[in-house]
GUFIZA-542234 format. One record per atom (N, C-alpha, C, O): residue number from 1; residue in three letters; chain; atom name; x negated, y, z negated. Coordinates in nm, 2 decimals. Each point is the difference from the previous one (the first is absolute). Layout:
N
   i  aa ch at      u      v      w
 NUM ALA  A CA      X      Y      Z
...
END
This chain:
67
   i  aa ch at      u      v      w
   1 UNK  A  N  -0.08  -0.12   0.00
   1 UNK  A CA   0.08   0.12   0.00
   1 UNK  A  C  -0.09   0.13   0.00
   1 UNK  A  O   0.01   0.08   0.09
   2 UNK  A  N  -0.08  -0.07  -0.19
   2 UNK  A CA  -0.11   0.11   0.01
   2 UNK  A  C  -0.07  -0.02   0.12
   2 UNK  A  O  -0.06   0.11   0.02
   3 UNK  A  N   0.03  -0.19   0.08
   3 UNK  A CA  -0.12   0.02   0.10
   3 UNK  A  C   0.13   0.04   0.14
   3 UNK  A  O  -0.03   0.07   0.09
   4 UNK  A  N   0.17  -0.13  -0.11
   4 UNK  A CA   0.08   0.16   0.11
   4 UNK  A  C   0.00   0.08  -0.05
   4 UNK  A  O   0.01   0.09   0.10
   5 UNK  A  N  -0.01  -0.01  -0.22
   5 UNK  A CA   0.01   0.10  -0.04
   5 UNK  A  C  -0.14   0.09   0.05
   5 UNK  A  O   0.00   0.11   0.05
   6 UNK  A  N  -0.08  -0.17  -0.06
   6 UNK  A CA  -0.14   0.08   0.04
   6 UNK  A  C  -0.02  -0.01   0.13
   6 UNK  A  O  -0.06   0.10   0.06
   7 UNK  A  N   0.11  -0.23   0.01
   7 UNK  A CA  -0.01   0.05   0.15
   7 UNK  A  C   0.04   0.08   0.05
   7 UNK  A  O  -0.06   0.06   0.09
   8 UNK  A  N   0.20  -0.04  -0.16
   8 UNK  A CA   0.12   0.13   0.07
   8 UNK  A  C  -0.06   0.13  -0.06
   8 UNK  A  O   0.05   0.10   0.04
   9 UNK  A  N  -0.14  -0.08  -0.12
   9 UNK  A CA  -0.07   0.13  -0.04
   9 UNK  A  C  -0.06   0.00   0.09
   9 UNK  A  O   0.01   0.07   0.10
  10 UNK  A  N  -0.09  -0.16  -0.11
  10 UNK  A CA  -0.15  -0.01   0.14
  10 UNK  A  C   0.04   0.05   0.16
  10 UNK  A  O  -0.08   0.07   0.07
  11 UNK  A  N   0.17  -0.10  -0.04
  11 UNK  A CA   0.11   0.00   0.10
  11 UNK  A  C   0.02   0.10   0.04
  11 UNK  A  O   0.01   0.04   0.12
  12 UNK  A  N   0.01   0.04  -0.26
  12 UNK  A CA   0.11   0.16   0.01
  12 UNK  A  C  -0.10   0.06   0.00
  12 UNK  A  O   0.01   0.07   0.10
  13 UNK  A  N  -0.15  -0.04  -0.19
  13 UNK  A CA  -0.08   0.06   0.00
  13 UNK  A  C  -0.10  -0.01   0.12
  13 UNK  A  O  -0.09   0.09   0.01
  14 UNK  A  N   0.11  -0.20   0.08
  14 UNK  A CA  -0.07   0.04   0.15
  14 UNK  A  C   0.06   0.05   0.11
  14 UNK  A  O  -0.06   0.05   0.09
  15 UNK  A  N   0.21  -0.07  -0.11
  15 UNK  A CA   0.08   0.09   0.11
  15 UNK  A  C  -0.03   0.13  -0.06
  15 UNK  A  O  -0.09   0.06   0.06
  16 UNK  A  N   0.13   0.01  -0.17
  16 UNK  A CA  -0.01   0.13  -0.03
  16 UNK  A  C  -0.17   0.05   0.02
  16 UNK  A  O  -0.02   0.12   0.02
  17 UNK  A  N  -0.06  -0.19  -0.02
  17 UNK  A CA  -0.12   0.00   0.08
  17 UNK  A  C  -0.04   0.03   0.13
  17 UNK  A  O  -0.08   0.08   0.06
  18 UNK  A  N   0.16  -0.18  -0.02
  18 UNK  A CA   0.00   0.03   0.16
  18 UNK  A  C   0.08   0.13   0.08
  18 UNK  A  O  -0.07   0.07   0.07
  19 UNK  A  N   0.14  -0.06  -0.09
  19 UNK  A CA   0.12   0.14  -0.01
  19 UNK  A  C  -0.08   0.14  -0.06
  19 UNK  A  O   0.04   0.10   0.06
  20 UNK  A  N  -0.15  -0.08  -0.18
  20 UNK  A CA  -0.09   0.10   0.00
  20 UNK  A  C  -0.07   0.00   0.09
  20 UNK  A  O   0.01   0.10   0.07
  21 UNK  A  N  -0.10  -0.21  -0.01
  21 UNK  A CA  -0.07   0.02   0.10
  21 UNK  A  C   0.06   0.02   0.13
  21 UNK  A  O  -0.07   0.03   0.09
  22 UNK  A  N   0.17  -0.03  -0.09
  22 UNK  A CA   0.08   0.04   0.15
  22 UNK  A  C   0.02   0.10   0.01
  22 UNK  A  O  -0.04   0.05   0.11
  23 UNK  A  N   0.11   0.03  -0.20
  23 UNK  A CA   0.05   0.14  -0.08
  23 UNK  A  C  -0.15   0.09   0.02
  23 UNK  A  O   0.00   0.10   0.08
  24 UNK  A  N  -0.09  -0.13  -0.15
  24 UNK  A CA  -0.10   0.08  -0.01
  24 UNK  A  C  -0.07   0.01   0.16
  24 UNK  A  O  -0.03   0.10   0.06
  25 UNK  A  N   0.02  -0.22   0.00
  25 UNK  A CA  -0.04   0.01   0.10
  25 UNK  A  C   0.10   0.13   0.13
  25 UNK  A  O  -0.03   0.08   0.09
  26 UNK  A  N   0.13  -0.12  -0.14
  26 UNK  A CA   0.08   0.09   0.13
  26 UNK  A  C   0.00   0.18  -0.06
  26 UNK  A  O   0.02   0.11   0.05
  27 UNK  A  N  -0.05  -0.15  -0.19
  27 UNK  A CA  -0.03   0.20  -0.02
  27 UNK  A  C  -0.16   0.03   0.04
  27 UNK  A  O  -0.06   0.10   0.03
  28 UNK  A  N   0.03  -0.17  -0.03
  28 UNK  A CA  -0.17  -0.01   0.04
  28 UNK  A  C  -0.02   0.04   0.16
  28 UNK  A  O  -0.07   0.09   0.03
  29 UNK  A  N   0.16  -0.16   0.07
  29 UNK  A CA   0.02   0.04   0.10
  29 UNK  A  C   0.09   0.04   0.08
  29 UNK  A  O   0.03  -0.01   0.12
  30 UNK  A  N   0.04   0.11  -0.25
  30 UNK  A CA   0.12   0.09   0.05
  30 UNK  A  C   0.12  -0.08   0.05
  30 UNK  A  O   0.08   0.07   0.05
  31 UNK  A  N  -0.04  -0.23  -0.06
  31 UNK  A CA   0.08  -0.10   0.07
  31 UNK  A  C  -0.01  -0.04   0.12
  31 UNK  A  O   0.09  -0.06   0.06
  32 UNK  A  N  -0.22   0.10  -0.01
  32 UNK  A CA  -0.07  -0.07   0.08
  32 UNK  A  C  -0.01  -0.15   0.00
  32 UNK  A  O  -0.08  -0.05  -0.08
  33 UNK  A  N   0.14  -0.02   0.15
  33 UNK  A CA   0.08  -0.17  -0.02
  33 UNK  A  C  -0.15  -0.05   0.08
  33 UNK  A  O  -0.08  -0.06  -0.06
  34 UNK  A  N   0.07   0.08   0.14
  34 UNK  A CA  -0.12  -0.10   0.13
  34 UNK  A  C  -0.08   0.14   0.04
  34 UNK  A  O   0.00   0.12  -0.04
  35 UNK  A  N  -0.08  -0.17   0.13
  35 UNK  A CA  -0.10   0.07   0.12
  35 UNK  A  C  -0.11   0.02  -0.10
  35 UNK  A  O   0.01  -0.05  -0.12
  36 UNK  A  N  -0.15   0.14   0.19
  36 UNK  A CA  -0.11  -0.04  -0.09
  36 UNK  A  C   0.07   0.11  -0.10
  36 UNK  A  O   0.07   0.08   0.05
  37 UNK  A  N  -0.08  -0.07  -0.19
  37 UNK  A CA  -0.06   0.07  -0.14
  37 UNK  A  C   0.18   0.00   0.01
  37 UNK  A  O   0.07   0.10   0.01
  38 UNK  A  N  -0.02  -0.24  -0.03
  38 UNK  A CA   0.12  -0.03   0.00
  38 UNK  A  C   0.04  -0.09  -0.18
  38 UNK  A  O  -0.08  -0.07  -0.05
  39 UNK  A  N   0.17   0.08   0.03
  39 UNK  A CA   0.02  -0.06  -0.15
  39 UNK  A  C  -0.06  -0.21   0.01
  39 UNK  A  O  -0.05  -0.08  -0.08
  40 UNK  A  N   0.08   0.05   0.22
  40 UNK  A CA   0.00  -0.15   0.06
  40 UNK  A  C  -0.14   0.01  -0.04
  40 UNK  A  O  -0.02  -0.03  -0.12
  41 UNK  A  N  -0.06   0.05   0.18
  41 UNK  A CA  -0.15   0.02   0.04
  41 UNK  A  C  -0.06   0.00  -0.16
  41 UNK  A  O  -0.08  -0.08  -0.05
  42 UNK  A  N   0.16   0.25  -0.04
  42 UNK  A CA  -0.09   0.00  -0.08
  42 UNK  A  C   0.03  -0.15  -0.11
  42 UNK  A  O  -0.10  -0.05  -0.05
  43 UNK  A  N   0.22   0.01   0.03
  43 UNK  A CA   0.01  -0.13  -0.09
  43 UNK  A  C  -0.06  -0.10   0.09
  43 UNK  A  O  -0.01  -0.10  -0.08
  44 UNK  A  N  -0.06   0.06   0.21
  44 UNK  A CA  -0.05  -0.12   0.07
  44 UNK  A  C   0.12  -0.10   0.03
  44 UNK  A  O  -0.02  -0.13  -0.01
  45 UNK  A  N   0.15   0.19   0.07
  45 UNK  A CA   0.10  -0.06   0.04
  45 UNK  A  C   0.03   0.01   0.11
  45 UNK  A  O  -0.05   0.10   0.06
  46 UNK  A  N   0.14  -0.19   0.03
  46 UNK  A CA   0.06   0.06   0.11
  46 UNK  A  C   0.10   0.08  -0.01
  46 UNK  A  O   0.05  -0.01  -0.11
  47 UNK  A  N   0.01   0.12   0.22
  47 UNK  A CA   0.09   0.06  -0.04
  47 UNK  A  C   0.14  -0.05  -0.03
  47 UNK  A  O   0.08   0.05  -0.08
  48 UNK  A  N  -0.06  -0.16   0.17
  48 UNK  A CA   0.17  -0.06  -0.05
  48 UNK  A  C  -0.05  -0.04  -0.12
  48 UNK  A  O   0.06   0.02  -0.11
  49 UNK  A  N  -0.17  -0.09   0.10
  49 UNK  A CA   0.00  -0.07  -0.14
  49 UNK  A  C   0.04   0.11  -0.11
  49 UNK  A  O   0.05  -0.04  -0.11
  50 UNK  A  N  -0.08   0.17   0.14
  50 UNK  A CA   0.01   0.16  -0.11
  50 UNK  A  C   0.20  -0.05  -0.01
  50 UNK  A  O   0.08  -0.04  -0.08
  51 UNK  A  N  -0.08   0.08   0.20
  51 UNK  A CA   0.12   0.03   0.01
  51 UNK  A  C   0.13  -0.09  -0.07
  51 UNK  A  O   0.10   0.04  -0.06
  52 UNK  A  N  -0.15  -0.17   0.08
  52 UNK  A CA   0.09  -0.08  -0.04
  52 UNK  A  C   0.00  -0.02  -0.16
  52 UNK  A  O   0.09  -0.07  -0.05
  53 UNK  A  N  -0.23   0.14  -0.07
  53 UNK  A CA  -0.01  -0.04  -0.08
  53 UNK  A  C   0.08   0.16  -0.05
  53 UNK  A  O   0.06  -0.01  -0.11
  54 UNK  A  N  -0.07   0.15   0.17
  54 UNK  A CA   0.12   0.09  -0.01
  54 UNK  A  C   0.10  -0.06  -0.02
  54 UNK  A  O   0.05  -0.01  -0.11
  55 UNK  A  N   0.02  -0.06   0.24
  55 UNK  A CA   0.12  -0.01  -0.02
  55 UNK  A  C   0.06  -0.12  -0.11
  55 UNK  A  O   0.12   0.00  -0.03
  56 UNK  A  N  -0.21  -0.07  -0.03
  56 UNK  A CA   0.04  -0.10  -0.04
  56 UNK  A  C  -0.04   0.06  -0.17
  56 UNK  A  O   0.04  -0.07  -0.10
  57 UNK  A  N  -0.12   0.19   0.07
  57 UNK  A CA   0.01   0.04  -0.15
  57 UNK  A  C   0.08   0.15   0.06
  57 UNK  A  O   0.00   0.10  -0.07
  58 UNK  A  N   0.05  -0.11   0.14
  58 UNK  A CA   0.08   0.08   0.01
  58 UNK  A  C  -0.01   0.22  -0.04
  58 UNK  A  O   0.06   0.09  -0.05
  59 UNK  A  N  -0.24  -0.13   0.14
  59 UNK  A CA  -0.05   0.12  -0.04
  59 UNK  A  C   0.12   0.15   0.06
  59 UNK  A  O   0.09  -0.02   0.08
  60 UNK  A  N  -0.10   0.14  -0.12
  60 UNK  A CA   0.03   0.12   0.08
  60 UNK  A  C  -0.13   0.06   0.05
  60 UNK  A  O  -0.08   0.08  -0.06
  61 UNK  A  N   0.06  -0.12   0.22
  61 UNK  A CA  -0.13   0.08   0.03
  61 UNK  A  C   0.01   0.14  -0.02
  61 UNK  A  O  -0.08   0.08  -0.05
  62 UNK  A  N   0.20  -0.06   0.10
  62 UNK  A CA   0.06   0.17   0.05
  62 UNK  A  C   0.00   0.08  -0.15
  62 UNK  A  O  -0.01   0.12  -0.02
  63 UNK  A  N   0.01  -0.22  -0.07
  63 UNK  A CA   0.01   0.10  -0.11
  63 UNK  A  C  -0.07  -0.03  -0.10
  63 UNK  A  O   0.05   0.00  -0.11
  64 UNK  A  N  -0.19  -0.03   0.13
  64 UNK  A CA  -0.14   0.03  -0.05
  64 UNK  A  C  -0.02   0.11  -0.01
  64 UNK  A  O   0.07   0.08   0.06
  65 UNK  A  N  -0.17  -0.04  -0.14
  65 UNK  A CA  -0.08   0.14  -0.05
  65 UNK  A  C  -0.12  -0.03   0.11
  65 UNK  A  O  -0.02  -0.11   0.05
  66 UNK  A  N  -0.04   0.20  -0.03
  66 UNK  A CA  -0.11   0.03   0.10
  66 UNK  A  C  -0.09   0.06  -0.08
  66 UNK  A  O   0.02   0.07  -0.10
  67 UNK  A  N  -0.18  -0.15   0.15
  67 UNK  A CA  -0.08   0.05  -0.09
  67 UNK  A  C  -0.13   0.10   0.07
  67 UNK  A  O  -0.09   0.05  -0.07
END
């Protein structure tokens, strides 16, 4: 019982993980998704692969802060 309990933390604590690094990455490049000095590029992804991990934590690109 305690080791789902810690998975599902482990779990939660690496999506919310992954989701800063997407977030930071697209204020970093203004929401620049692909092309060179693009959010894709600077995490070492492809760009659907960006995109589909947006859609699926269900980021708001458009309404990021710009850094």
């Amino acid at each position: 019982m305690l080791g789902s309990f810690l998975n599902a933390v482990l779990n939660f604590l690496i999506m919310a993980f992954v989701v800063f690094c997407i977030i930071k990455a697209l204020n970093r490049t203004n929401g620049k998704i692909s092309g060179q000095d693009g959010a894709a590029e600077l995490l070492g992804l492809n760009p659907s692969t960006l995109w589909s991990k947006i859609r699926k934590y269900r980021i708001d690109v458009k309404g990021l802060e710009r850094e």
